[in-house]
N, C-alpha and C positions, 0 to 999 in steps of 0.2 A: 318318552321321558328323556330327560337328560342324559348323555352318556356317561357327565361326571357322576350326577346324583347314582345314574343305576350302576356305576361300579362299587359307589361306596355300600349301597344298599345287598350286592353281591358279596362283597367284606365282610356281610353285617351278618350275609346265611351261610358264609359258609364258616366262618368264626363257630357258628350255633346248630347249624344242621349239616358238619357234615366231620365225618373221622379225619384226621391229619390223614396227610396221604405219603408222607416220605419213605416209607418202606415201599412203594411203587416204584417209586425213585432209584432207589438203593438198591434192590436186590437183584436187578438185572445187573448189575456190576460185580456182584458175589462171586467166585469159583463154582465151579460144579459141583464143588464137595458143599460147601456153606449154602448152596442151593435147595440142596438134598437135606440138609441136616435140619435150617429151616423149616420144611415145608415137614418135617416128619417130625417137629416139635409141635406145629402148629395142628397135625392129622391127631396126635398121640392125646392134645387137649381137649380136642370134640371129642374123640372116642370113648375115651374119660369122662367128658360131662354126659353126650349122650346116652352108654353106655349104664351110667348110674341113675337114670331114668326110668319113671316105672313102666314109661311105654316103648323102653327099647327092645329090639330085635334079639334075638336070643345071641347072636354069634358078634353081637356090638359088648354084652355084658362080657363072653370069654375074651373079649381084644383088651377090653377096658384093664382088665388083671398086668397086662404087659409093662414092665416098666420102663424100661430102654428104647424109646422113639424109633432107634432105626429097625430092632428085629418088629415093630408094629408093620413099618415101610415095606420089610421082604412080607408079611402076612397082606396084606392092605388088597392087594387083587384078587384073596381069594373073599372076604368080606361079600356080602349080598345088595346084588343093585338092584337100589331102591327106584321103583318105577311109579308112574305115576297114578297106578292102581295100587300100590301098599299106602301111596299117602294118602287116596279114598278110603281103603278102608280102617285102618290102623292111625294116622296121623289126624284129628279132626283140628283143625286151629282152633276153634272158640273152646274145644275143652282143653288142650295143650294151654292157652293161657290162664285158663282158670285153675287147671291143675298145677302147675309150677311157679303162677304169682309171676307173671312177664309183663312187662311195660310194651307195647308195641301196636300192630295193626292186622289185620286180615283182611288178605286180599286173594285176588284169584282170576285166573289166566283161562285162555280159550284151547288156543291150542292149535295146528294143524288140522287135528283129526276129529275135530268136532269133542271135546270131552275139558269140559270146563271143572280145572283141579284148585283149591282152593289151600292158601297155607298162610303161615303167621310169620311174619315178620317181627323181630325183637328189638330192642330201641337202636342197640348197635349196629343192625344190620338194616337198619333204614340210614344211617347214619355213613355207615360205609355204601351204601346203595346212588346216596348223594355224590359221596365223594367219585366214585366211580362214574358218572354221568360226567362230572366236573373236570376230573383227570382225564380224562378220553376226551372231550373237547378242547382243553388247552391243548393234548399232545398234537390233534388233528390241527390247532390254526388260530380256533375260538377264543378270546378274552372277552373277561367279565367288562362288561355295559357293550359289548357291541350286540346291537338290531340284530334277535333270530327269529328267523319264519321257520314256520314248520307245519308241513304238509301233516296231519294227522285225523283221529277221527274225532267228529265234534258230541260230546254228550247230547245235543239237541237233536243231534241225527236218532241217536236211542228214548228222545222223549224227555230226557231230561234238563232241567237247568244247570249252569253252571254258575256251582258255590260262589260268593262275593270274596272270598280267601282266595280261591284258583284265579280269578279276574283281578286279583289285585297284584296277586306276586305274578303275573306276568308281566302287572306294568311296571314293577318297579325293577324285574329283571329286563325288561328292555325286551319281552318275547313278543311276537306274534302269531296267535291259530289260525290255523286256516284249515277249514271243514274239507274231509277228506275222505269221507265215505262215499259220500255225493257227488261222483267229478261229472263237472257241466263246464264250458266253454268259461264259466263264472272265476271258475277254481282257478283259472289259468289266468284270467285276468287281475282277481285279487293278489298272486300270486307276484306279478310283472309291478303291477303299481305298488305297494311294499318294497318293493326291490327298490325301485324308481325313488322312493320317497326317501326312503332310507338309508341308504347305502353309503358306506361299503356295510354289506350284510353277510350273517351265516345263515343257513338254509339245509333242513333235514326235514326228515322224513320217511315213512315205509318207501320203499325203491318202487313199489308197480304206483303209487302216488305221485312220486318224482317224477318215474319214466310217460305219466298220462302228462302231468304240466311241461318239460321235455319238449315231447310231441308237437304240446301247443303252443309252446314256445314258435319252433320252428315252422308250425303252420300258418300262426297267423303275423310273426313280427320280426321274428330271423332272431339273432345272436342279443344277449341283454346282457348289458355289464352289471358288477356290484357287486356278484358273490362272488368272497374272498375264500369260503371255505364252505365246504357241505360233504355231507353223510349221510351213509341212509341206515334203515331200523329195521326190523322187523322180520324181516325177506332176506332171500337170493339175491344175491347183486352178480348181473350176468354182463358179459364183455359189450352187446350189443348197446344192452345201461348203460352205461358207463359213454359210452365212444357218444352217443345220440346227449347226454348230458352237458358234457362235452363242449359237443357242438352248439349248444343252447345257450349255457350259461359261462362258456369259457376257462371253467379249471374241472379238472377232474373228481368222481364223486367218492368217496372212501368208503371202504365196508367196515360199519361196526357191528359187530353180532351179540345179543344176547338175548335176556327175557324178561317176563315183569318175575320171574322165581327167581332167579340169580343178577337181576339189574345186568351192566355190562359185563359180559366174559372176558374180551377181546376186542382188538380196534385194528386195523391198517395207517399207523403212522405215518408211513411215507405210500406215497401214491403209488400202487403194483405192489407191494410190498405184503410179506406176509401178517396175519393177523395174530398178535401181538398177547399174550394171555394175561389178566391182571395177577399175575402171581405176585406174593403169595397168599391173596386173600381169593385164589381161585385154582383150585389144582384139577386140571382137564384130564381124563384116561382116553384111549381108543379103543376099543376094547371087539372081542366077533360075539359071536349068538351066545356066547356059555359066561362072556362076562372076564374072557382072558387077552390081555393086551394083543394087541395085532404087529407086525412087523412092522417098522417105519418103511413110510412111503403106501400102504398099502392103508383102504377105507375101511372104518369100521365104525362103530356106537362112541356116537361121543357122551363121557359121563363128565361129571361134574361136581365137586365137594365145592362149599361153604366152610372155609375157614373161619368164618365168622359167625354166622346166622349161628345162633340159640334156640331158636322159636322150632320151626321147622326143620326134620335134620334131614339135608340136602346131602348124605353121605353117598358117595358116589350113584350119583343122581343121575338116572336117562332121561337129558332133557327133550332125546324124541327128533337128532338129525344126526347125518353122518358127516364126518369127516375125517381128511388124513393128516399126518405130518411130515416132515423131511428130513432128510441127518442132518442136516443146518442148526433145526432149530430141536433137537434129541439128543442129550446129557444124561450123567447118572441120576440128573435131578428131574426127569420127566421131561414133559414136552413144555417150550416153552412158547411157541407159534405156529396157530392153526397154517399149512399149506395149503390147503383145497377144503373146505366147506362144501355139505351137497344137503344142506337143509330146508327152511320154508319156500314152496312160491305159492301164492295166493292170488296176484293178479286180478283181474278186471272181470264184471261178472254181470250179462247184460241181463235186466230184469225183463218180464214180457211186457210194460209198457213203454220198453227204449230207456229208460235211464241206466245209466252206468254207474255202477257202486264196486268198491273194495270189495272182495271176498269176505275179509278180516273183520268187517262188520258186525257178521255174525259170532264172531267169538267177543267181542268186547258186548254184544247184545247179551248175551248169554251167563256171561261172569256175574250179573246180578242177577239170578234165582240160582241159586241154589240144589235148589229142586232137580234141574237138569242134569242128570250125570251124564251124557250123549246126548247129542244131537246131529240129526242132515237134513240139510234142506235139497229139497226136489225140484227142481224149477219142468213143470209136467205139461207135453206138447206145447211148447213155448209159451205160455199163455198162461199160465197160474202156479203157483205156488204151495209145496206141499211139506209141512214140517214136522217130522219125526223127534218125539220126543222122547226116552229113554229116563226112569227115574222112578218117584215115589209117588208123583203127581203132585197136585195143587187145592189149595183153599180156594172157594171160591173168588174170592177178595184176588187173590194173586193171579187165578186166572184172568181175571179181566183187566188187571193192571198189564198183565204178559201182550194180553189179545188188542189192549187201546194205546201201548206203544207199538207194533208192530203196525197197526192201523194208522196212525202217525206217519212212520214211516214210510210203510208201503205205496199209501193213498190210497187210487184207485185200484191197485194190483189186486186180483183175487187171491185170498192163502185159505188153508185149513190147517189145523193143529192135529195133529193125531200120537196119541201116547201109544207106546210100543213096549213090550219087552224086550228086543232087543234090537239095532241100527243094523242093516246090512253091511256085507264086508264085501271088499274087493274078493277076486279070486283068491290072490295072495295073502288074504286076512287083514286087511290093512280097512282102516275107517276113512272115508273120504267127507266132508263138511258140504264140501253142494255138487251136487249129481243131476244128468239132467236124464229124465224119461219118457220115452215119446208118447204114452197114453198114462 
């Protein structure tokens, strides 16, 4: 499309779909004190609304009684971190919205560990969820109507069509997909001729997606101009990333971190630079094993509140990665930029017919049933596939729609499906998503 037309058309969404964003703006210019005071007006009004909810937590109802925002701020750490097994059992989204009358969507995430959580998003907090995509790519480089590619993964890849709504607002935002579950020498080609055709272009994507087109960059055609700006999603962004990206497509790649539960957390504005938190519509903890702040500079649980989100209550939320902060970026007002991240890698996962797929595959496979509260995949004496499923089970109907997308997928790869009571754990207790077993 035009680049005139799709910026007007970018005017037109984000007028309509997305929350103003000037306090993004503005509040990193605040004092430390107006920082603090902030963020513990904005904690003290979830608490309050969640709190007077019939399905809130017991020690959300005693915070709720507080009147004065900052003695909530000295309580606030001792509060209970919501993990992503109290929003299994206690938070269900289709009854959260029918129970409180909320405008919004349900949706739901994979995960690392194989344990697809499902939650509700409220009109606002899709709203603000836009915005945050939006602000983090202007901060990185991006303007509205320039050409983006993006390495991600294709619904065809899980069997399904893509809606004529999602193929439409890509044209009109000037996007282009490129199927990313699947990387073949193809991926790497669509990738280079887009660039070619379009350019100057942006370019994102999962990082182990980038770092495969990267590679193939450099294997089969040396350095391509065009991209003026790129990020990656999903993953780890590790230094060797980054240097080989680099070299491929000549500017360096930025780490922005977040999830489909909290949209973007944090971005890298400037390239090496620390990542950047969207406060105040995001207040990040670091927290050790009992849920109590760590020392600066030193790693721990990264949590997570929703200032915003109504639907779902994200109150200091273990989104399930570690990382730390520095005295740079630690005021009386919390943290305001990630130092060191030690969260997902997913990488590259060869199947026993030779084809190369994302890891992550399987968690966007997985988010539509329901059914599955865990899962791991086996990949068993190289050569077939064995998938552990964890849950209530299936309707017939369901099982066959489960077993003729994965046959889609797989082709000719042998699988079996086997329901479990419960997924093996690492030594350390820990769920691993694909495991390999030599019988």
């Amino acid at each position: 499309m035009n680049r005139t037309l799709s910026r007007l058309w970018w005017r037109r969404y984000i007028s309509r779909g997305a929350l103003p964003w000037e306090i993004l703006d503005r509040f990193p210019a605040f004092s430390p004190g107006e920082q603090k005071l902030e963020l513990a007006r904005r904690l003290h009004a979830q608490i309050r609304y969640f709190g007077a909810r019939e399905d809130a937590l017991p020690e959300w109802r005693e915070a709720a009684r507080i009147e004065d925002p900052l003695e909530l701020w000295k309580l606030w750490p001792s509060l209970p971190v919501v993990t992503r097994d109290v929003l299994r059992s206690r938070f269900e989204p289709a009854e959260i919205q029918r129970r409180f009358h909320l405008e919004g969507r349900v949706d739901s995430t994979g995960g690392s560990t194989g344990e697809p959580t499902r939650f509700f998003f409220d009109r606002k907090m899709i709203l603000a969820s836009n915005s945050a995509d939006i602000y983090s790519r202007l901060k990185m480089g991006w303007r509205p109507g320039m050409p983006t590619i993006f390495v991600w993964g294709a619904e065809r890849d899980i069997g399904k069509s893509v809606p004529w709504r999602i193929r439409l607002h890509h044209a009109l935002v000037n996007e282009f997909p490129v199927a990313g579950y699947n990387l073949t020498s193809q991926t790497v080609e669509r990738v280079v001729q887009l660039i070619r055709k379009r350019r100057p272009v942006a370019l994102y994507g999962f990082t182990s997606m980038l770092d495969y087109v990267a590679r193939g960059v450099l294997d089969a055609c040396g350095p391509v101009d065009g991209v003026v700006t790129a990020w990656n999603g999903g993953e780890m962004l590790f230094d060797d990333q980054r240097e080989r990206f680099h070299r491929a497509f000549g500017i360096p790649l930025r780490n922005r971190y977040g999830g489909r539960e909290l949209a973007c957390i944090a971005a890298e504005y400037e390239p090496g630079g620390p990542l950047a938190i969207l406060r105040p519509w995001v207040f990040l903890e670091i927290v050790d094993d009992q849920g109590k702040p760590v020392p600066t500079g030193e790693s721990g649980r990264i949590l997570c509140t929703s200032t915003v989100c109504r639907g779902t209550p994200f109150l200091r939320y273990e989104v399930g990665d570690t990382g730390a902060a520095d005295v740079r970026s630690t005021t009386e007002s919390g943290i305001a930029a990630l130092a060191r991240l030690e969260g997902r890698v997913s990488g590259i996962m060869l199947l026993p017919d030779g084809r190369r797929i994302n890891a992550l595959f399987w968690n966007h496979f997985f988010k539509d049933f329901s059914e599955v509260v865990q899962f791991q995949v086996v990949i068993v004496a190289e050569s077939r596939l064995e998938l552990l499923l964890q849950g209530a089970g299936m309707s017939p109907q369901r099982s066959a729609d489960l077993t003729a997308r994965l046959r889609n997928f797989l082709g000719n790869t042998p699988f079996a499906i086997r329901w479990v009571d419960s997924i093996p754990r690492t030594a350390r207790g820990k769920l691993v998503q694909v495991v390999r077993s030599p019988s």
